[in-house]
N, C-alpha and C positions, 0 to 999 in steps of 0.2 A: 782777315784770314779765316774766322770763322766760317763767315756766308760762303766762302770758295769751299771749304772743308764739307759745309751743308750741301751743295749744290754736286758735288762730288759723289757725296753720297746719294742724293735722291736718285742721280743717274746709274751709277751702277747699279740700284737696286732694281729699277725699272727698266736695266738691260738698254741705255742710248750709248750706245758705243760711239756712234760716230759723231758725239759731242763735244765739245773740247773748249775751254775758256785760256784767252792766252795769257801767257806768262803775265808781263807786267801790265793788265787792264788793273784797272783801278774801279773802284766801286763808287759808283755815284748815288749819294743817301737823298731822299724825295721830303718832303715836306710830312707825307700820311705814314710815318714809320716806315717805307719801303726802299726799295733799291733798284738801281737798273747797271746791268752789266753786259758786255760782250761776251756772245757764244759764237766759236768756228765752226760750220757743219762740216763734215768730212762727204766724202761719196758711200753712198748706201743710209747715206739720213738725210732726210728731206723736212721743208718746215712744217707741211700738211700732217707726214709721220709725227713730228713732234707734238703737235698741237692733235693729235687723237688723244692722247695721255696729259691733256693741260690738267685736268682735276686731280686727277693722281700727283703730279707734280705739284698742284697748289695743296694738297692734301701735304705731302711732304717736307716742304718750305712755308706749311702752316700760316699761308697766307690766306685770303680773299679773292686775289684775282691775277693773273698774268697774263701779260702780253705781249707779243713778239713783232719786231717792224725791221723790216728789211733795211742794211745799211749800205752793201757791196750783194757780192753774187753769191759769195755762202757765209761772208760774213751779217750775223741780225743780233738787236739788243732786245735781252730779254727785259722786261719792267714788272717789276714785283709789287702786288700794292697790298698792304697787310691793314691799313686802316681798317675801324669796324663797321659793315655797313647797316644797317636797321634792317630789323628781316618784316617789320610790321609795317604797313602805313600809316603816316600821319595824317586824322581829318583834323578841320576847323573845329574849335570850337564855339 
């Protein structure tokens, strides 16, 4: 209920109106702390619109990285991934 509650809000902040997660989806928890859920796009939001504002939204759901994969014609699941990733590289030693 939370992540729906978070998810809610990043949108209205960011003004995606024609967002919408249905009623009874259920939230599928991933291995790296993240999650993937269904979002409905409405007409006048498109996925290319969405994904201009991917940093702002991982900015707000305080993840690392999202992704979005088409599942029907406006139905796509978002995938959140919050794992830490190393900003440094690793040489040999």
């Amino acid at each position: 209920m939370y992540i729906r509650w978070k998810l809610g809000i990043v949108f209205t902040q960011l003004k995606l109106e024609g967002v919408t997660i249905p009623i009874f989806q259920r939230i599928q928890k991933t291995p790296n702390k993240g999650y993937s859920i269904l979002l409905k796009f409405h007409l006048g939001m498109s996925p290319t619109r969405f994904l201009k504002k991917k940093e702002y939204i991982a900015v707000g759901l305080k993840a690392s990285d999202i992704e979005l994969e088409r599942i029907k014609s406006n139905i796509y699941r978002l995938k959140v991934r919050k794992g830490i990733m190393s900003v440094l590289p690793e040489y040999p030693k």
